[in-house]
C-alpha positions in Angstrom: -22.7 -30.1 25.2 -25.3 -31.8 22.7 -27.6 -29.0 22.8 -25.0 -26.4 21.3 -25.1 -28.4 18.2 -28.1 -28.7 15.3 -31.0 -30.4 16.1 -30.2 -32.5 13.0 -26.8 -34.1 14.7 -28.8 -35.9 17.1 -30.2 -39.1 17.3 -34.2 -38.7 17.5 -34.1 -41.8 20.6 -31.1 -41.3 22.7 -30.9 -36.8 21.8 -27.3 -37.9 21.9 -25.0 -36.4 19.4 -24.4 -38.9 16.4 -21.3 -41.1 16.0 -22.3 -43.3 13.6 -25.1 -42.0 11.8 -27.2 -44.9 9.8 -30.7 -44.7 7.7 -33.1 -46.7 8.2 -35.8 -48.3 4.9 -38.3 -45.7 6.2 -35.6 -42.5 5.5 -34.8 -41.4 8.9 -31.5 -41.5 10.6 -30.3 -42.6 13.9 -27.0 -42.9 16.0 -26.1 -47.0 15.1 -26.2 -48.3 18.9 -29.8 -46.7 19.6 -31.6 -47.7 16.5 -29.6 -51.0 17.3 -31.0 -51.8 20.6 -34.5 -50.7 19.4 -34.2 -53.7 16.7 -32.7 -56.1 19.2 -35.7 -55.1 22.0 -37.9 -56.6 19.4 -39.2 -53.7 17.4 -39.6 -53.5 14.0 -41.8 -50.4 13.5 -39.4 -47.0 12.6 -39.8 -44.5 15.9 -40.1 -41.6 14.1 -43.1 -42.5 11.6 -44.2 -45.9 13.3 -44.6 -47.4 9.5 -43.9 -51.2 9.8 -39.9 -52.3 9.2 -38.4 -55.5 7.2 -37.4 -58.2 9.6 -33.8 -57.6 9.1 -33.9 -54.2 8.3 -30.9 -52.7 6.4 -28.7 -49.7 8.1 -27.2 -47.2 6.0 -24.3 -45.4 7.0 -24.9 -41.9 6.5 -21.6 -40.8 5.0 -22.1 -37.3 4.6 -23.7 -36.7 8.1 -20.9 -38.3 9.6 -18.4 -36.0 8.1 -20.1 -33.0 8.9 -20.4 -34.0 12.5 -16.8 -35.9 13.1 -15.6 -32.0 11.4 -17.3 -30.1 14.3 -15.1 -29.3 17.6 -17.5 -30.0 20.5 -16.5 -26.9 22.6 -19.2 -26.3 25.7 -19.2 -22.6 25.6 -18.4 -21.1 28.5 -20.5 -19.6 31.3 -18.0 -17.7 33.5 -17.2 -15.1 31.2 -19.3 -13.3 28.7 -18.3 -13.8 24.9 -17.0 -11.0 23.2 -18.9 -9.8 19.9 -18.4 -11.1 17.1 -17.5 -7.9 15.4 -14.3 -7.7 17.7 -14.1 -11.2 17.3 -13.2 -10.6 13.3 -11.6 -7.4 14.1 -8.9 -9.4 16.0 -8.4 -11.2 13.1 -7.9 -8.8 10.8 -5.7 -6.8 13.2 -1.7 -6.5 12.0 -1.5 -6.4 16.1 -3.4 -9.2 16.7 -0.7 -12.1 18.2 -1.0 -15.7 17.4 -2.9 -16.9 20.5 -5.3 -14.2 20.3 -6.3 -15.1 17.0 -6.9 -18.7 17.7 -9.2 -17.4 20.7 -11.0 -15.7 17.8 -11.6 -18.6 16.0 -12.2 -21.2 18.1 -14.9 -18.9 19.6 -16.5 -18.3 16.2 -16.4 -21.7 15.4 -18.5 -22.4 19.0 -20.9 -19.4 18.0 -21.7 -20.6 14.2 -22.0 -24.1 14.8 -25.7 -23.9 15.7 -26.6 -20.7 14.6 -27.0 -20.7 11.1 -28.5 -16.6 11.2 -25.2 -15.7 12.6 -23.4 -17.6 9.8 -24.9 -15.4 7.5 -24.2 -11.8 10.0 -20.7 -13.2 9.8 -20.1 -13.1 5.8 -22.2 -9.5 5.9 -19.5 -8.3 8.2 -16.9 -9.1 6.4 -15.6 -12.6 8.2 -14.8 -14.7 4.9 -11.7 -12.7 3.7 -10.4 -12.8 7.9 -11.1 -16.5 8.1 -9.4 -16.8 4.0 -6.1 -15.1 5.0 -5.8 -17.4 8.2 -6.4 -20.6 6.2 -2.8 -19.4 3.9 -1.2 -19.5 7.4 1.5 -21.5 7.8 1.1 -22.5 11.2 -0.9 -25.6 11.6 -3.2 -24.9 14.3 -4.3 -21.8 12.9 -5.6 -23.4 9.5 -7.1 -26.1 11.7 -9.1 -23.5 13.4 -10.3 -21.4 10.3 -10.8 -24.2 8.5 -13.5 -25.9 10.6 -15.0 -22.3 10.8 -14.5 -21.6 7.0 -16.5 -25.2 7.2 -19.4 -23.9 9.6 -19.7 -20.6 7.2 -20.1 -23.1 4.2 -23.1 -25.0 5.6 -25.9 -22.6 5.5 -26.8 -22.3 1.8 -26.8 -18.3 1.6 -22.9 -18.4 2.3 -22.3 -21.1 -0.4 -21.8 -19.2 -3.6 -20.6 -16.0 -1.9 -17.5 -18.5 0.1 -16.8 -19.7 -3.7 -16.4 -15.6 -5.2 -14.4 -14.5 -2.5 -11.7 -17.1 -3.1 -12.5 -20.3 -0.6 -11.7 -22.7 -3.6 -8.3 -22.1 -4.1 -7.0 -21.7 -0.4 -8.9 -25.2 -0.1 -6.4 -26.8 -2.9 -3.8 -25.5 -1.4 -4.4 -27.0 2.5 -5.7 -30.1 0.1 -2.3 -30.8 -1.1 0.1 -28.8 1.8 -1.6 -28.8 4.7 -1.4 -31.7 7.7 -3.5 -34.9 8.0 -6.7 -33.0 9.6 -6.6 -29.9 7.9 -6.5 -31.9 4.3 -9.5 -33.7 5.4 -11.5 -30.5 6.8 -10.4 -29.1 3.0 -12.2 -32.1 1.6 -15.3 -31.4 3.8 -15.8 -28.0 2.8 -15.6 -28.9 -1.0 -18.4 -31.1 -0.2 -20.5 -28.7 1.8 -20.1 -26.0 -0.9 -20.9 -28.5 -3.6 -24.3 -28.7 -2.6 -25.7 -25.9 -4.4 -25.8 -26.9 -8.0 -23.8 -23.7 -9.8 -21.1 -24.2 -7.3 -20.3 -28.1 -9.1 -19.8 -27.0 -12.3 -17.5 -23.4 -10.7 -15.8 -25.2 -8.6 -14.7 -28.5 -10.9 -13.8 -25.6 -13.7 -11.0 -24.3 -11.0 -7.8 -25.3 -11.8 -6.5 -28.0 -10.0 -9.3 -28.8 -7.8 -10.2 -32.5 -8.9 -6.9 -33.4 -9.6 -6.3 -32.6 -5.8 -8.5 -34.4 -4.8 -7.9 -37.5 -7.0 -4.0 -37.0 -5.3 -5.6 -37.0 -2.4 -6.9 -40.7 -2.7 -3.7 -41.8 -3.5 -1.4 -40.0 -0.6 -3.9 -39.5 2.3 -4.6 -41.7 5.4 -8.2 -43.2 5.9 -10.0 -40.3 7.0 -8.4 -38.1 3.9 -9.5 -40.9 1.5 -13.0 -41.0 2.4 -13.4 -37.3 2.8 -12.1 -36.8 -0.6 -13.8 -39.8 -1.9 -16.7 -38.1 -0.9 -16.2 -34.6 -2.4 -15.6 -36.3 -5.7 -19.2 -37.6 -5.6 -20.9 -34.5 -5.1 -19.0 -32.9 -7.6 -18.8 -35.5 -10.1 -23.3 -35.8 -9.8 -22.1 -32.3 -12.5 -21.4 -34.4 -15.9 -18.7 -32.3 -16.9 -16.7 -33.0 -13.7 -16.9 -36.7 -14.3 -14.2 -36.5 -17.1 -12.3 -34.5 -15.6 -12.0 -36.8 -12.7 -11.2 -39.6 -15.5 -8.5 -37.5 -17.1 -6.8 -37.3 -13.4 -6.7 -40.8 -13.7 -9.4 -41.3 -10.8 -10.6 -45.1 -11.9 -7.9 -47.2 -11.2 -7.5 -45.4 -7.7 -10.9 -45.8 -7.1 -11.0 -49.2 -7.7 -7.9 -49.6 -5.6 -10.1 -48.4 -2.9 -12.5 -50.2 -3.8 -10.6 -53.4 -3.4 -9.4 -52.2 0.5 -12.5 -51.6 1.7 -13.4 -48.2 1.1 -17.2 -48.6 -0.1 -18.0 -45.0 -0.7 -15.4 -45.6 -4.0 -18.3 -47.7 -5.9 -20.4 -44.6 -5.4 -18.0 -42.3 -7.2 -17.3 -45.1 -9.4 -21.1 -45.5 -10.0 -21.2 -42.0 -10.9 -18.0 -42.3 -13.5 -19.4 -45.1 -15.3 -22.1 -43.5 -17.1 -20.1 -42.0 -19.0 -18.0 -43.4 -22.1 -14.8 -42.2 -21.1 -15.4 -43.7 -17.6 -16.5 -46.9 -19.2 -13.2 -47.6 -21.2 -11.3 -46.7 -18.1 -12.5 -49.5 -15.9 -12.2 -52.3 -18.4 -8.8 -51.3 -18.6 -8.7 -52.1 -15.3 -7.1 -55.7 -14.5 -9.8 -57.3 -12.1 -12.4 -54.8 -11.8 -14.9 -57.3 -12.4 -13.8 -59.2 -9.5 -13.6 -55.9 -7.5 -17.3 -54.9 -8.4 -18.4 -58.9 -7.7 -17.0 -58.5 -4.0 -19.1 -55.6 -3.4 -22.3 -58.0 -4.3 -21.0 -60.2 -2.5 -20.3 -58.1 1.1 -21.3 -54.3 0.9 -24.0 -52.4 2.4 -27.5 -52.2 0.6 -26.0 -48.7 -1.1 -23.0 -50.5 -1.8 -24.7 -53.3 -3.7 -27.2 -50.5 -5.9 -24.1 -48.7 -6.8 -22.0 -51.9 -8.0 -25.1 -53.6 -9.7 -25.6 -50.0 -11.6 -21.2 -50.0 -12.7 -21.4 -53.8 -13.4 -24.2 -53.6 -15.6 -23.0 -50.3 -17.3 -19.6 -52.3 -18.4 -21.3 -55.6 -19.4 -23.6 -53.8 -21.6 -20.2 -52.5 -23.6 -17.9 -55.9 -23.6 -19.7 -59.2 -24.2 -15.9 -60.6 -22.7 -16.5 -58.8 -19.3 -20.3 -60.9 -19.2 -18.7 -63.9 -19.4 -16.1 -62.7 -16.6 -18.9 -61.9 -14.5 -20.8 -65.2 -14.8 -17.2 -67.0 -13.8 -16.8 -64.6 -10.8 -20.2 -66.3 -9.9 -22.2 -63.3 -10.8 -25.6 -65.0 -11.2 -25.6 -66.9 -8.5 -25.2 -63.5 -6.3 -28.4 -62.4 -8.4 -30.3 -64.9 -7.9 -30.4 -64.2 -4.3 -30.6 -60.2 -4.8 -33.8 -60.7 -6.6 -35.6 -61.6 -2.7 -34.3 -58.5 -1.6 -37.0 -55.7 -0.4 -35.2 -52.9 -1.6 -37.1 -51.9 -4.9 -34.0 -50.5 -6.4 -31.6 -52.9 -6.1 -34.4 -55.7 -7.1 -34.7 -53.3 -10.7 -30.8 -53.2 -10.9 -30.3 -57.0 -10.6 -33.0 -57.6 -13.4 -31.2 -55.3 -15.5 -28.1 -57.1 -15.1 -29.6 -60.3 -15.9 -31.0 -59.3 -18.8 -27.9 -57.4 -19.9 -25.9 -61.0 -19.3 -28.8 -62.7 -21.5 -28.7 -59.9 -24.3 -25.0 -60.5 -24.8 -25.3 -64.2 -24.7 -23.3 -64.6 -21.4 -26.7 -67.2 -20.5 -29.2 -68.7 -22.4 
């Protein structure tokens, strides 16, 4: 089954399909367990380039590779019977004819076909797939969406297909499953905005579209764990577009964020991380009862992207409020830094200097 999907899914030591995807210091990723039991068998050189590794070297989860991946249906295709074309394939679903179960056929057999053949991905919008797979996704049976979704999704990850997916009317079919459609389809929805928000045009067209953020933001508040990260996620490639950050603000993103924050959710300090450099963003977290506390937890316990992110926000708010420095230094800020400053990542070394200066400037310390 691993060999129907990209190359890029699996784990250079085991060739195993990823579950939990992490980065290691040198840049490459690996399934969790494999690059784990390298470490524990003593190694501390990465496998790919061989360039020595830290003694305790950090491991990233690698959010957005996990989402792709956990959105793909691992069908083995079959052998006993030749697939159809896929021509007939999108003929059946355009078909008035066409019954129910024959249509999910369709799909499910498109969504084997494109998920490792990104040259067929781009036959299939030439031939006219995207407004077939569009009109299932307003279906109000369940299943069906399900299915066109995660091919609407496969469609969306080769680059060609991005802008094209956005003209012919993905975006608001997506807001629609986003706010209507069940558990997995809403999270699917959340995937594709991501995917599509890779190429740079499509943050600014598709945060314009009415409704979009504000989805999402609702989406933080009502969804289950897999719906909140997925969103969480979406909002952070489209809010790296400046103009999308306030209009995640306005939605009223920050406090739920921060909520998120608060239960766990790490990939919230990255949006927030994002928010904060603007003003708007800025005066919405101080507003925020115990954000400081929130942000000094994340020192405290998150990931090494985790930390980089919440060094960046806390520094960004106690360079605007002298009362929020000394709220860090009671929440026991310094003492945190003081121990960050040993760390071997470069960035997160620069960002806790910056803090500490920022706490000297505004007379938090002498």
């Amino acid at each position: 089954m691993a060999t129907q999907l990209p190359d890029d899914f699996k784990c250079p030591v085991s060739l195993e399909i990823m579950s939990d995807p992490v980065i290691l210091p040198s840049g490459h990723t690996f399934d969790r367990a494999s690059i784990q039991r390298w470490l524990d068998a003593g190694h501390r050189t990465c496998p790919i380039t061989k360039l020595p590794l830290p003694e305790h070297p950090c491991l990233i989860p690698n959010h957005a590779l996990r989402s792709l991946i956990s959105n793909y249906t691992l069908v083995a295709p079959s052998k006993s019977q030749p697939c159809p074309q896929p021509q007939s394939l999108i003929s059946s679903l355009t078909s008035p004819s066409s019954p129910l179960a024959t249509k999910l056929k369709s799909l499910t057999q498109l969504a084997r076909l494109t998920k490792h053949d990104s040259a067929l991905r781009r036959k299939l919008t030439e031939w006219g797939a995207a407004p077939a797979v569009l009109k299932c996704v307003d279906s109000d049976d369940s299943n069906l969406q399900e299915k066109s979704l995660s091919l609407l999704l496969n469609l969306s990850l080769d680059d060609d297909n991005k802008v094209g997916l956005v003209a012919e009317g993905a975006i608001n079919r997506v807001v629609n499953v986003l706010r209507l459609g069940s558990p997995d389809c809403r999270a699917i929805a959340a995937t594709i905005i991501t995917s599509l928000a890779v190429v740079e045009v499509n943050k600014a067209t598709i945060g314009a579209y009415p409704d979009v953020i504000q989805a999402l933001v609702w989406l933080l508040i009502s969804g289950q764990g897999r719906e909140k990260k997925e969103a969480a996620t979406a909002l952070y490639a489209l809010c790296s577009f400046a103009d999308n950050r306030r209009r995640a603000i306005d939605c009223g993103a920050v406090p739920m964020l921060v909520g998120l924050l608060n239960s766990g959710l790490e990939r919230a300090i990255e949006v927030l991380g994002l928010l904060v450099k603007c003003k708007e963003g800025r005066e919405e977290l101080i507003k925020v009862n115990g954000c400081v506390k929130v942000l000094v937890h994340v020192l405290r316990n998150g990931t090494s992207r985790g930390i980089r992110y919440g060094l960046f926000t806390l520094n960004c708010l106690c360079n605007c409020s002298e009362r929020l420095c000394f709220e860090a230094i009671n929440q026991g800020v310094l003492e945190i830094c003081m121990g960050l400053m040993e760390e071997e990542n470069e960035k997160i070394r620069l960002y806790t200097s910056s803090l500490v200066q920022t706490l000297r400037d505004n007379h938090a310390i002498g």
